[in-house]
Backbone as CSV, one residue per row, in Angstrom:
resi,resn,N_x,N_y,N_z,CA_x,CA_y,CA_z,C_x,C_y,C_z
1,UNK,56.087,164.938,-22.562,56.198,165.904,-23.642,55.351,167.116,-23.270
2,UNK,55.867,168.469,-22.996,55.326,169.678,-23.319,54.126,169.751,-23.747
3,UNK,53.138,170.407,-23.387,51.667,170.443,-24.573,52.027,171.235,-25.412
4,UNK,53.130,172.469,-25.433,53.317,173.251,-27.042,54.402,172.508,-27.299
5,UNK,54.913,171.429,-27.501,55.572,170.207,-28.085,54.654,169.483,-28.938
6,UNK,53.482,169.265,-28.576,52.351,168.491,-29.393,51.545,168.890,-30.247
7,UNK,51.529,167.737,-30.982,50.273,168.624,-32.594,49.609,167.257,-32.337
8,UNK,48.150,167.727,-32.273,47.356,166.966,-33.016,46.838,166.739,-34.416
9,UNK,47.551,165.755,-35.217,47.448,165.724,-36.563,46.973,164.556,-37.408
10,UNK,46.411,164.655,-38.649,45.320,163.432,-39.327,45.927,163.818,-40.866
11,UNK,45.670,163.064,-41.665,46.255,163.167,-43.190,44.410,163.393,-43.667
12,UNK,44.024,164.156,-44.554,42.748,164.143,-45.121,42.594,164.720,-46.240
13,UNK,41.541,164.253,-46.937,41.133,165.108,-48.570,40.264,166.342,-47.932
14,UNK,40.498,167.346,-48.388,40.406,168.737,-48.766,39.157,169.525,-49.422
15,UNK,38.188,169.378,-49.122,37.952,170.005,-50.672,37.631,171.407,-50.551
16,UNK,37.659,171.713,-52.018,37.703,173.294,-52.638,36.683,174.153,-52.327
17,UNK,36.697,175.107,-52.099,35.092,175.906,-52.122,33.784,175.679,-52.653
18,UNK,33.780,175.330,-53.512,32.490,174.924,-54.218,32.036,174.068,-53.812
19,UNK,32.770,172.835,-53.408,32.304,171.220,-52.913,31.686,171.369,-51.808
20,UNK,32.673,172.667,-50.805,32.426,173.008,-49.349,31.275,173.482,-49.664
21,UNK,30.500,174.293,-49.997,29.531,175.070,-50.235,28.269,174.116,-50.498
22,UNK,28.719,173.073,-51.225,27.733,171.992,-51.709,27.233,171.136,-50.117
23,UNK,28.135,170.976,-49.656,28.440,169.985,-48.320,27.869,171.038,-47.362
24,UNK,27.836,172.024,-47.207,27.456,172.821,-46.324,25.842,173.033,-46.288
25,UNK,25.191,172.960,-47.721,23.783,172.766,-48.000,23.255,171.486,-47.526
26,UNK,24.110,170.530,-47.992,23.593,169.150,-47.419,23.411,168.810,-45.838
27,UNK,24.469,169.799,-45.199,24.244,169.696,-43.804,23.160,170.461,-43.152
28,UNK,22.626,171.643,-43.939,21.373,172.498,-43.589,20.126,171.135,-43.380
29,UNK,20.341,170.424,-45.144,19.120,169.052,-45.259,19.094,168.420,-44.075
30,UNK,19.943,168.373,-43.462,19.993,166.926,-42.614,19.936,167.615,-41.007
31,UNK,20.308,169.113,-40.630,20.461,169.721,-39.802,18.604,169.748,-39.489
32,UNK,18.040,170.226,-40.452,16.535,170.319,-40.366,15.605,169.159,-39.933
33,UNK,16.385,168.413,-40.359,15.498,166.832,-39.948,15.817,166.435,-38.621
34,UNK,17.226,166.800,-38.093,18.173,165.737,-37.153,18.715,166.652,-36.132
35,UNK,18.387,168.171,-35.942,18.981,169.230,-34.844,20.215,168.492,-34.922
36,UNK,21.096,169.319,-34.002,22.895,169.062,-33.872,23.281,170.013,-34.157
37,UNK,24.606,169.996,-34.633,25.909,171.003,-34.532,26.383,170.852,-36.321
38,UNK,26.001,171.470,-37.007,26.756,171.662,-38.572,28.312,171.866,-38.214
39,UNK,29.189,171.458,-39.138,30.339,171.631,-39.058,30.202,172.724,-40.230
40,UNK,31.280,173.934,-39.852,31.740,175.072,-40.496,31.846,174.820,-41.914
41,UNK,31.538,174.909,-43.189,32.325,174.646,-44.208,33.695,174.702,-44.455
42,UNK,34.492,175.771,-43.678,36.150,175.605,-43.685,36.862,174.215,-42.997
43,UNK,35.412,173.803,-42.359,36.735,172.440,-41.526,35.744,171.133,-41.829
44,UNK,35.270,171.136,-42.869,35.095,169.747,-43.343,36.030,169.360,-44.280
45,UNK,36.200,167.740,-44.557,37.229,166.960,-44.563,36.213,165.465,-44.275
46,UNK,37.376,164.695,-45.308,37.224,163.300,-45.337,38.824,162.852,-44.755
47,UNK,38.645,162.266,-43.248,39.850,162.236,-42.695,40.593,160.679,-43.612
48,UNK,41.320,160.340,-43.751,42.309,158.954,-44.101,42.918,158.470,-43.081
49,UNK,43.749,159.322,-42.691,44.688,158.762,-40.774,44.356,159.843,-40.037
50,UNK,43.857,159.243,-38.663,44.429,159.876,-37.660,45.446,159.449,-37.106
51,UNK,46.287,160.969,-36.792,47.529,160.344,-35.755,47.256,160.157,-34.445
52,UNK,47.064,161.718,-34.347,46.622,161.880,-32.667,47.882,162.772,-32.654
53,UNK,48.143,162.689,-31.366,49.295,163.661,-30.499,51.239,163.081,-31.146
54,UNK,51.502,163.922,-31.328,52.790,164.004,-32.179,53.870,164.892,-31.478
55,UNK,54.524,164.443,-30.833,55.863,165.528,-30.928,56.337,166.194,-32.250
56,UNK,56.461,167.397,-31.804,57.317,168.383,-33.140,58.327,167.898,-34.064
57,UNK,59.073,166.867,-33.132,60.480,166.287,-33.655,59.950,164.999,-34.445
58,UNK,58.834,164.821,-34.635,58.188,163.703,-35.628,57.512,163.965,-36.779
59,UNK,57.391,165.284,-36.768,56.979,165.699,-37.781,57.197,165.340,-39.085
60,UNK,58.364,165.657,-39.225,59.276,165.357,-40.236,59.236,164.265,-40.957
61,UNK,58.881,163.189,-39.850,58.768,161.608,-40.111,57.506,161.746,-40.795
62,UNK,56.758,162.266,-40.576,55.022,161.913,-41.227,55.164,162.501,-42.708
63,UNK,56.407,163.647,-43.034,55.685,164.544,-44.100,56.734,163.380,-45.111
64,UNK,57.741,162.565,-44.707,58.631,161.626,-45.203,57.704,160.603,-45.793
65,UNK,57.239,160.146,-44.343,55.857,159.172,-45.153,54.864,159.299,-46.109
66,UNK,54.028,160.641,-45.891,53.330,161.286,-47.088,54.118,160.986,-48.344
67,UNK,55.302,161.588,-48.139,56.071,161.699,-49.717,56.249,160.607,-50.422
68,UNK,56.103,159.150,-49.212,56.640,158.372,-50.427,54.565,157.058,-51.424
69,UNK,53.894,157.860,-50.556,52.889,157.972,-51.079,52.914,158.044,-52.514
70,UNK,51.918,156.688,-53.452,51.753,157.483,-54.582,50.307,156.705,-54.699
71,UNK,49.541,157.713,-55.472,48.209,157.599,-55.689,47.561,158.118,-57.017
72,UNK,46.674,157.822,-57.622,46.148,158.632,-58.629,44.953,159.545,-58.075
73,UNK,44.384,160.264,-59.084,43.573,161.497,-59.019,42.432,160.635,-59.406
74,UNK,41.137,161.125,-58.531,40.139,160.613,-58.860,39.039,161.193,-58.374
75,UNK,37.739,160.613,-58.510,36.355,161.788,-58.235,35.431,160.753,-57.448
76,UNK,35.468,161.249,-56.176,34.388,160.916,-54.991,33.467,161.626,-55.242
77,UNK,32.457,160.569,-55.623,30.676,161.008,-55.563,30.275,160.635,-54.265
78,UNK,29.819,161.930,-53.571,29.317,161.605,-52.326,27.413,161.945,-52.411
79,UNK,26.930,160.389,-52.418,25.921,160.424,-52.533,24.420,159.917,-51.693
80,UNK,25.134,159.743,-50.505,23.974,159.349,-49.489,24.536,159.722,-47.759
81,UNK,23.468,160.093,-47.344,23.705,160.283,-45.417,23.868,158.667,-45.017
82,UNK,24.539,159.310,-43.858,24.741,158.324,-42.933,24.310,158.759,-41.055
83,UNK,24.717,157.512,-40.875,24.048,158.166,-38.851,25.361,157.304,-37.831
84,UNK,25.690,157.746,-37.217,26.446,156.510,-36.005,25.831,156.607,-34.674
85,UNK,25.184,156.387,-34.517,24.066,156.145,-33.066,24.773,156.971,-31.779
86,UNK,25.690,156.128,-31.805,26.652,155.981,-30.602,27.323,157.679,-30.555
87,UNK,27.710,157.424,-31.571,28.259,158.819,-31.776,27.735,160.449,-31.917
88,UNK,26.327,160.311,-32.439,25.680,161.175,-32.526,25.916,161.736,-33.523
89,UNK,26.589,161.089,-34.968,27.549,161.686,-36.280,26.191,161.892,-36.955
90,UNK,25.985,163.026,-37.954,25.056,162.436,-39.553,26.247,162.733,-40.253
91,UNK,26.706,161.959,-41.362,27.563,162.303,-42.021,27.351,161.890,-43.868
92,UNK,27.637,162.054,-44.518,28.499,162.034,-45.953,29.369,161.013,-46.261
93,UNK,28.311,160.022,-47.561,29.312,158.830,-47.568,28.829,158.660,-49.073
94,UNK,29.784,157.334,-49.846,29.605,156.965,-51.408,29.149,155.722,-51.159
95,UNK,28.158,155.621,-51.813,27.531,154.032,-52.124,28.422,153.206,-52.438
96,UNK,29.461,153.638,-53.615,30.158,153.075,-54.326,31.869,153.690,-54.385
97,UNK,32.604,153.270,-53.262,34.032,154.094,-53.200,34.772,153.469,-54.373
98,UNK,35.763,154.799,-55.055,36.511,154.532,-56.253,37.624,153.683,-55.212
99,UNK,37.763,152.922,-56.002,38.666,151.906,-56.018,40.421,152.939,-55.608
100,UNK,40.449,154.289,-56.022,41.598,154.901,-55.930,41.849,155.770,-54.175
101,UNK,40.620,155.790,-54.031,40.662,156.108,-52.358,40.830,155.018,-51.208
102,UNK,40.578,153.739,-51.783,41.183,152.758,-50.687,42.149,152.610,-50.619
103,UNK,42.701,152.573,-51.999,44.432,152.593,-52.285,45.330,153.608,-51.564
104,UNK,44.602,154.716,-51.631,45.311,155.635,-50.846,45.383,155.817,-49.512
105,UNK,44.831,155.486,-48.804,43.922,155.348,-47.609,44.780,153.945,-47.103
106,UNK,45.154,152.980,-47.903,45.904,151.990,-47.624,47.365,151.775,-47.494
107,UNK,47.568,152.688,-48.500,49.016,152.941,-48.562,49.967,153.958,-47.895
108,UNK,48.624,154.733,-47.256,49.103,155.851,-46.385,49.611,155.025,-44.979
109,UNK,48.345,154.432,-44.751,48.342,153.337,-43.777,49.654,152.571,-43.519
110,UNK,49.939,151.996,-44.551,50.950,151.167,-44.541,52.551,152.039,-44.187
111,UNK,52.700,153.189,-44.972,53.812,153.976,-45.047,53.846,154.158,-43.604
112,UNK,53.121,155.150,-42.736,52.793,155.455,-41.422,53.374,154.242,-40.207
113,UNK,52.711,153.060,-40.642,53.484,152.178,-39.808,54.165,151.898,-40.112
114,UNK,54.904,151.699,-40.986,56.634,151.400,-41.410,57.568,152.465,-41.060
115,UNK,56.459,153.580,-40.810,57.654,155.011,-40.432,57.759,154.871,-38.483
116,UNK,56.911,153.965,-38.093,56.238,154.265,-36.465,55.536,154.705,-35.975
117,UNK,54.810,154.893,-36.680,53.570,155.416,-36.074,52.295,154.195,-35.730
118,UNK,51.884,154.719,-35.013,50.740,153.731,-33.959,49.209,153.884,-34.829
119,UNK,48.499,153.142,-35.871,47.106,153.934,-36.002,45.672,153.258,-35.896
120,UNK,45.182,153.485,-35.586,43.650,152.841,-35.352,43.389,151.483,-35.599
121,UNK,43.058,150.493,-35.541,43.062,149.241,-35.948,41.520,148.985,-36.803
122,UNK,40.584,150.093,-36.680,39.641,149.496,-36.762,39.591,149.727,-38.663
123,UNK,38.698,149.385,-39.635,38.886,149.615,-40.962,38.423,150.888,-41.501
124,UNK,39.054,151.299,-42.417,39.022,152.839,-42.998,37.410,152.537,-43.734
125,UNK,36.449,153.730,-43.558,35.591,154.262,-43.399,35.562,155.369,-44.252
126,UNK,35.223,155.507,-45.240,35.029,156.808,-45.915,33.394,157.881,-45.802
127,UNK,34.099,158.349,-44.797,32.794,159.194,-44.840,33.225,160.450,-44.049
128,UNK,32.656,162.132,-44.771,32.535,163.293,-44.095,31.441,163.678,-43.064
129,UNK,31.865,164.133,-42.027,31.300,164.205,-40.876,30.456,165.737,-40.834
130,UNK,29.092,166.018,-41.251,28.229,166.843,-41.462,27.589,167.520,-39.700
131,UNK,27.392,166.582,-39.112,26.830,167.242,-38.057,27.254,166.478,-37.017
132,UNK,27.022,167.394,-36.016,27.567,166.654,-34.523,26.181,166.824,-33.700
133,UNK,26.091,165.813,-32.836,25.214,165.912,-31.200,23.891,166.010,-32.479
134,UNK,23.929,165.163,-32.865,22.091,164.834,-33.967,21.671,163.624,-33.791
135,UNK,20.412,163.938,-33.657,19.286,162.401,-33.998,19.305,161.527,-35.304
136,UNK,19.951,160.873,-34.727,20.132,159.645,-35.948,18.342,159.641,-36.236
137,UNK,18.013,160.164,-37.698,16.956,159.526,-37.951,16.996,159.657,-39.494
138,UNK,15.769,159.001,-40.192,16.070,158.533,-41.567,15.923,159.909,-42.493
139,UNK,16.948,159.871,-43.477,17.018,161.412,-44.001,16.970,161.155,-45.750
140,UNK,16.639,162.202,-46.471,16.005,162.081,-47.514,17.250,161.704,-48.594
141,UNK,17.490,161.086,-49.652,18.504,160.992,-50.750,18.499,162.841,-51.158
142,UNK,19.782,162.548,-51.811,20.477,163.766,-52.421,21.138,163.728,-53.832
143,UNK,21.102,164.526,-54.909,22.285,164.529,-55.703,23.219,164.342,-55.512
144,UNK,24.053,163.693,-56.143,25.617,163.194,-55.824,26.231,164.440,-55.949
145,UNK,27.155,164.858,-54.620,28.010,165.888,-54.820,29.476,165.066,-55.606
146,UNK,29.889,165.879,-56.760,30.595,165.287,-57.411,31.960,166.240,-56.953
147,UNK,33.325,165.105,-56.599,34.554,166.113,-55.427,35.674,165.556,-56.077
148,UNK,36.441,166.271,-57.331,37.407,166.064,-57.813,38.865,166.024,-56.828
149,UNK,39.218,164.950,-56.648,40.085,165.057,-55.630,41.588,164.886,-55.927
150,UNK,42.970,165.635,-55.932,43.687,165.804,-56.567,44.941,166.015,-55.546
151,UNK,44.905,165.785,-54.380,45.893,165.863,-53.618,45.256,165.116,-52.128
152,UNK,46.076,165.228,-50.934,46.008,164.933,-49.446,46.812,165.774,-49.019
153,UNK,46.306,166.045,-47.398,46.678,167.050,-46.475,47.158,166.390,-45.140
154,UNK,47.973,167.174,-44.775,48.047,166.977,-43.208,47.595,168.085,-42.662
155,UNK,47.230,167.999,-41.466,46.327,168.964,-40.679,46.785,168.813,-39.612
156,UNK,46.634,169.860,-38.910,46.575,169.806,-37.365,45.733,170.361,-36.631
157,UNK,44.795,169.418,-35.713,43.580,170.479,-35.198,43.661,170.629,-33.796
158,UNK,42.917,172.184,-33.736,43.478,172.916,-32.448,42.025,173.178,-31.953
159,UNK,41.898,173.586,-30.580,40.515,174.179,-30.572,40.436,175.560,-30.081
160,UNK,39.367,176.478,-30.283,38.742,177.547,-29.515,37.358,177.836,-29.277
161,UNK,37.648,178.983,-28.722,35.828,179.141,-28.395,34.867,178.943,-29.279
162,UNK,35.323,179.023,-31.083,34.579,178.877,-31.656,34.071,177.402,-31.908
163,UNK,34.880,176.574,-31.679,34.877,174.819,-31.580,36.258,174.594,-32.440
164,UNK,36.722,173.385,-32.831,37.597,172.836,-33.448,37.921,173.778,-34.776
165,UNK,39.326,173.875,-34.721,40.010,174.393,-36.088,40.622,174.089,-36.747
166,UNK,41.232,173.934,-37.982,42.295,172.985,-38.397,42.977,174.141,-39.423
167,UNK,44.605,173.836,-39.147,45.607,173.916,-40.016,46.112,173.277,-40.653
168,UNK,45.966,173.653,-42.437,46.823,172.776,-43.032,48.491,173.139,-42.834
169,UNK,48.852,172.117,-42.916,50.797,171.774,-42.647,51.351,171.499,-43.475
170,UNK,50.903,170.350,-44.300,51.104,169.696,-45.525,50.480,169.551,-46.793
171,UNK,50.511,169.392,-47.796,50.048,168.552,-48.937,50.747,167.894,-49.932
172,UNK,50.272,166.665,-50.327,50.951,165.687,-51.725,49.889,165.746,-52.584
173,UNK,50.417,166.309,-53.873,49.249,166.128,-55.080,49.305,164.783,-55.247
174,UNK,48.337,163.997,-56.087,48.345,162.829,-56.347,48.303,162.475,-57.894
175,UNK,48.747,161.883,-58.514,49.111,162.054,-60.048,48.056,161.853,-60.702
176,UNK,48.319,163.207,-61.669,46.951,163.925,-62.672,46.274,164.422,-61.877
177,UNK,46.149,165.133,-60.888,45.279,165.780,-60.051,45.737,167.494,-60.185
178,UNK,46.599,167.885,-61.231,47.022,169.381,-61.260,47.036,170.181,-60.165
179,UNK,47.455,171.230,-59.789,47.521,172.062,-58.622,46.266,171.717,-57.554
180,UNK,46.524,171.672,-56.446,45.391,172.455,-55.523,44.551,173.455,-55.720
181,UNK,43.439,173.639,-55.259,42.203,174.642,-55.660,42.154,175.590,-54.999
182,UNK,43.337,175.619,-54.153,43.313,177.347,-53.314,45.051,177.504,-53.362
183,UNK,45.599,177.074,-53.767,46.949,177.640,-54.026,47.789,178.018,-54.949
184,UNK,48.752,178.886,-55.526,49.539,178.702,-56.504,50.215,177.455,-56.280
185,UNK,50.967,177.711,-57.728,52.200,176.514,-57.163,53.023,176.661,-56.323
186,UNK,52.633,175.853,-55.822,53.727,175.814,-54.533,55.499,176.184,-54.542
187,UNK,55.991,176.735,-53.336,57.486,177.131,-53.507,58.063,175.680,-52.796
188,UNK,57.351,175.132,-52.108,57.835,173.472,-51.986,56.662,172.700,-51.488
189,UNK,56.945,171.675,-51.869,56.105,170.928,-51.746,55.170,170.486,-51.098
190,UNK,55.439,171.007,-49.569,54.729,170.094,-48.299,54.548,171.215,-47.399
191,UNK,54.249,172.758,-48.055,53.767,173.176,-47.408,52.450,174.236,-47.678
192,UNK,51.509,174.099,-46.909,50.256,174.707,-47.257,50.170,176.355,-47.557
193,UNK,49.847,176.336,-47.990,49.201,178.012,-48.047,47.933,178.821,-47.583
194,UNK,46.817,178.147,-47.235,45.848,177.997,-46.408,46.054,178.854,-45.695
């Protein structure tokens, strides 16, 4: 396959400016303690699937799968750091995950491989990824950032000089979650405005 044949693409929650802004402070907290690499506020994200590398002509298949997705609307309190050694991650996680993000996260799962797609084996993980190339070391509690979450995205991330970028491609609201927080209503459904 072509490399401009390929997207690298992941399904993920979104959030709005304000949350970003919140998440972006928390990464200063933890940046100060732990040196590394802050991620941008425009490209944080709580990923659900990765795909990986996709032909163009599959596309279609993923935004099929999204659709037949159904989930409710619900509110991730993200209220404590995390570290992955190995990885060099500090990241953003809930003590206590709503019961409506595994569901989703599961059922995405499930749709995806019933459509063909290949995905990670290891278990879904809810957590936003705050800093890169940092010292795992012990970091202070925080107020719960409170992240009304009301839809999922597909993305596709590309890179440049500036580091990793992402385009949204897609979105599915999730019921009672009202519009997206940076778009009108949409002229169809599954595609971003971003």
């Amino acid at each position: 396959m072509a490399a401009s044949d390929c997207h690298r693409l992941f399904f993920a929650l979104w959030p709005g400016p304000a949350v970003a802004a919140r998440l972006a402070q928390l990464a200063l907290t933890a940046q100060a303690r732990c040196g590394g690499r802050m991620m941008r506020p425009a490209t944080l994200h709580l990923t659900l699937a990765f795909i990986g590398d996709v032909a163009e002509t599959r596309i279609e298949n993923l935004r099929r799968a999204a659709s037949l997705v159904t989930g409710e609307a619900f509110t991730l309190s993200l209220d404590r750091f995390g570290c992955w050694r190995r990885n060099r991650i500090v990241w953003a996680g809930c003590s206590d995950p709503p019961p409506q993000l595994a569901a989703l996260a599961g059922q995405l799962a499930q749709r995806l491989s019933a459509g063909g797609f290949a995905l990670e084996l290891r278990a879904f993980a809810a957590h936003l990824t705050l800093l890169r190339n940092a010292r795992c070391l012990s970091l202070p509690g925080f107020e719960a950032v409170s992240w009304p979450v009301g839809e999922f995205v597909l993305a596709e991330s590309g890179r440049s000089a500036q580091g990793a970028g992402y385009a949204l491609i897609g979105r599915w609201p999730l019921a009672g979650g009202g519009n997206c927080w940076h778009c009108p209503p949409p002229r169809s459904p599954d595609r971003h405005c971003l």
